[in-house]
C-alpha positions in Angstrom: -18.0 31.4 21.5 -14.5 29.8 21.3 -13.8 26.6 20.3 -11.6 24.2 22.4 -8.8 22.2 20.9 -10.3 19.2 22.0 -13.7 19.9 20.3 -12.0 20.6 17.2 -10.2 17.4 17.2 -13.3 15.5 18.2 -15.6 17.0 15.7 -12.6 16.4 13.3 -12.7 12.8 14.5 -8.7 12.5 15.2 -9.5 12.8 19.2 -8.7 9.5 20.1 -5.5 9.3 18.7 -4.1 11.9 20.9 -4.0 12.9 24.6 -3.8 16.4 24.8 -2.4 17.5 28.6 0.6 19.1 30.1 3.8 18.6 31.4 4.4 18.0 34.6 7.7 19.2 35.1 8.7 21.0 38.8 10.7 24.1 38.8 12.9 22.9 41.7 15.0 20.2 40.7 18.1 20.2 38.6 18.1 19.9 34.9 14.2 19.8 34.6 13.8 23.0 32.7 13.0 26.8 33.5 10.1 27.5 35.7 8.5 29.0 32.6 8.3 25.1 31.0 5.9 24.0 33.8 3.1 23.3 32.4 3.9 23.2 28.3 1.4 21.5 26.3 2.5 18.1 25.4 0.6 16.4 22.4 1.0 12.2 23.0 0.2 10.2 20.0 -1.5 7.3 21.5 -1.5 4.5 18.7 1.9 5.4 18.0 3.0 4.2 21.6 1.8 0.8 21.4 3.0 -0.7 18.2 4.7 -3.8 17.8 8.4 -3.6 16.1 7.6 -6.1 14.0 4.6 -3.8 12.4 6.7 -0.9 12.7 9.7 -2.3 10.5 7.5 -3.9 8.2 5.6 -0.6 7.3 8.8 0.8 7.1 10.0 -1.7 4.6 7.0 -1.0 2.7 7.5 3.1 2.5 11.2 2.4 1.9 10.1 -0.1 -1.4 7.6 2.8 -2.9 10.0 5.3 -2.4 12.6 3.0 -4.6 10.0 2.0 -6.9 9.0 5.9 -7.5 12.6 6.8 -7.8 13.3 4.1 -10.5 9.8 5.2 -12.1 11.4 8.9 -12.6 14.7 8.0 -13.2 13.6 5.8 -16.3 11.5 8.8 -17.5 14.4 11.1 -16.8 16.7 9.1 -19.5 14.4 8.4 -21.9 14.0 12.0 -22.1 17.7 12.6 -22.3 18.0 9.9 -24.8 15.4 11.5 -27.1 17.3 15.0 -26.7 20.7 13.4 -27.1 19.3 11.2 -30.3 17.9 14.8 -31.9 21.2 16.3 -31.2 22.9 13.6 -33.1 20.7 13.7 -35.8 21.1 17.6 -36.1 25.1 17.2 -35.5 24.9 14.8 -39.0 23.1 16.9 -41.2 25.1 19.6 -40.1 28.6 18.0 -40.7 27.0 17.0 -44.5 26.0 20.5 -45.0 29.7 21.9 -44.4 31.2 18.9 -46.4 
């Protein structure tokens, strides 16, 4: 038995958010393609269609602040690891220069 992308996607549960279909592109007029593109699968995100801008640039903003705020979290770790290593270097750089005086 095969299984159809649409049951897939429905027993998945993610069917409602797309329209699967094709396109419906002719093969006579200019510019609309070679006669092999008629009838390509198009994948149509439904919700995606329908949002309000200001949802969209407010989720956005949001991704754009946690990307920051993770960035700043590794950066911190980043020199506080290079501090430690530069601190131990120091350390090692003054014993040595008492050693050889």
């Amino acid at each position: 038995m095969r299984l159809r992308p649409q049951r897939a996607l429905t027993w998945l549960g993610i069917l409602h958010v797309f329209s699967l279909g094709t396109s419906t592109r002719g093969s006579g007029s200019a510019g609309s393609g070679s006669a092999g593109e008629a009838g390509a699968p198009i994948v149509t995100l439904l919700g995606a269609i329908h949002h309000p801008p200001a949802v969209l640039l407010l989720g956005l903003m949001v991704a754009n602040l946690g990307a920051v705020l993770i960035a700043a979290a590794y950066a911190a770790r980043f020199r506080d690891t290079l501090e430690a290593i530069e601190a131990e270097t120091r350390a090692r750089v003054l014993a040595l220069s008492r050693l050889v005086s």
